[in-house]
C-alpha positions as CSV (number, residue, x, y, z in Angstrom):
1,X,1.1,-1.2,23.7
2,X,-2.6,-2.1,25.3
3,X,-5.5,-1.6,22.7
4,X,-8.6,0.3,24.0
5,X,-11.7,-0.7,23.0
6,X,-12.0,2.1,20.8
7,X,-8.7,1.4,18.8
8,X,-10.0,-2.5,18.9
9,X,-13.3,-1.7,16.8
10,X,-11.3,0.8,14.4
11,X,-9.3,-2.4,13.5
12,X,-11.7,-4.5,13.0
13,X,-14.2,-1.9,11.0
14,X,-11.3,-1.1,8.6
15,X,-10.5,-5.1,8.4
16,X,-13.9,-5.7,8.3
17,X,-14.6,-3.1,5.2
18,X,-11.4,-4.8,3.3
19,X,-12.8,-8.3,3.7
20,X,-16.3,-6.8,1.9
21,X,-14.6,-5.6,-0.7
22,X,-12.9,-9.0,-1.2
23,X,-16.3,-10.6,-0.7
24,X,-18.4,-8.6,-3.2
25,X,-17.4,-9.6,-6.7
26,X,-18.3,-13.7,-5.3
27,X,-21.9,-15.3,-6.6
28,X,-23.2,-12.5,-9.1
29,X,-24.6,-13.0,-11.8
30,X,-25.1,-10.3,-14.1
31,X,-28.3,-10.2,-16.8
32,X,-25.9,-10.5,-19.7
33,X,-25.0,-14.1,-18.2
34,X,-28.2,-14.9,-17.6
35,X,-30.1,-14.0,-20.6
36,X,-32.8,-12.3,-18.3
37,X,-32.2,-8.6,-19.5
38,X,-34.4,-5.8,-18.7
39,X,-35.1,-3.3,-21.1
40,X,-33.2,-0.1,-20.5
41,X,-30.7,-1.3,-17.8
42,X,-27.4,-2.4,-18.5
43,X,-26.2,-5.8,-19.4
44,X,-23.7,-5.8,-16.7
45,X,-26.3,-4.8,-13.6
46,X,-26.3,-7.8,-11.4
47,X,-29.8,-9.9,-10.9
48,X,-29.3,-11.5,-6.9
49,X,-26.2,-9.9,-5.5
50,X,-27.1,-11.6,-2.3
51,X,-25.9,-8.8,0.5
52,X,-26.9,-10.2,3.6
53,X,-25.1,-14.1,2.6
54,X,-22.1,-11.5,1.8
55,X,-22.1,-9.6,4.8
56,X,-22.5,-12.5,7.2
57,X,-20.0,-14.1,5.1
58,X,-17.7,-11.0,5.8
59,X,-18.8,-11.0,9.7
60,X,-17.6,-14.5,10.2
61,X,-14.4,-14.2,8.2
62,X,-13.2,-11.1,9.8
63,X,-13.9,-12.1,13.2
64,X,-11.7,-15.4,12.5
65,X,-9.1,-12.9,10.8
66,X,-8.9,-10.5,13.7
67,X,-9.0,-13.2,16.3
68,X,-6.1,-14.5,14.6
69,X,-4.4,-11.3,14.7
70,X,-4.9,-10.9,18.2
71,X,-3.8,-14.3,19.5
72,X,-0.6,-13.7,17.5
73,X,-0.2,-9.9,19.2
74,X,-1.0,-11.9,22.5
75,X,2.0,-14.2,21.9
76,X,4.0,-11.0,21.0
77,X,5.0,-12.0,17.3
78,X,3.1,-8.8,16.0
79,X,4.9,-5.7,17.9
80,X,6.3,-2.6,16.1
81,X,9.8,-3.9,17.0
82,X,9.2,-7.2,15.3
83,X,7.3,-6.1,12.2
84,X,10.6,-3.3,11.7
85,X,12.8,-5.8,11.2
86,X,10.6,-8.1,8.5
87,X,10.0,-4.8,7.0
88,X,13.3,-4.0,7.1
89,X,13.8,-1.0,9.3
90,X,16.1,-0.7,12.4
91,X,14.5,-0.5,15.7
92,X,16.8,1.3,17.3
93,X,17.9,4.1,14.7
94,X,21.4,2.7,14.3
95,X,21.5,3.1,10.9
96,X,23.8,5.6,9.4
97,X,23.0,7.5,6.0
C-alpha cells in the first residue's frame, strides 16, 4: 500500500494532536502552587503555560515519531499482514468459528 500525500499529513496531524495532548500537562504551574492568586479566578488556572515551548516541543517529537514509523513501514515490519498476526488475527481467514 503506497501513502499519498494526503493520507501522509492525516497521520501525522492525528499523531501530531496525540503527542499535544501528551505534552500539555508538562511545566504548569497553577496560582495555587505559586501563591500568586488573582482575585476571582480559580486556584487551579495556570500562570505560564508556555504554548509555543509546547508546540515546538510537539513538532520535533512527532516528526522523530512518524519518521520512525515510516522507516519501519519502509523496511516492511508495519504492514496489515504483519500487525494481524501481533494482534492476533488471521491474514488469510482460515479461521473457523
Amino acid at each position: 500500500m503506497a501513502y499519498t500525500i494526503s493520507s501522509v499529513l492525516a497521520i501525522y496531524f492525528v499523531l501530531w494532536w496525540i503527542v499535544l495532548f501528551l505534552t500539555l500537562p508538562f511545566g504548569v504551574r497553577s496560582q495555587a502552587e505559586s501563591d500568586e492568586t488573582v482575585a476571582g479566578s480559580d486556584p487551579g488556572a495556570p500562570i505560564k503555560t508556555m504554548m509555543a515551548r509546547k508546540l515546538l516541543w510537539t513538532t520535533v517529537i512527532s516528526a522523530v515519531i512518524f519518521a520512525v514509523a515510516m522507516v519501519f513501514y519502509r523496511l516492511g515490519y508495519l504492514n496489515v499482514g504483519r500487525l494481524s498476526e501481533l494482534m492476533g488475527f488471521s491474514p488469510l481467514n482460515t479461521r473457523k468459528y
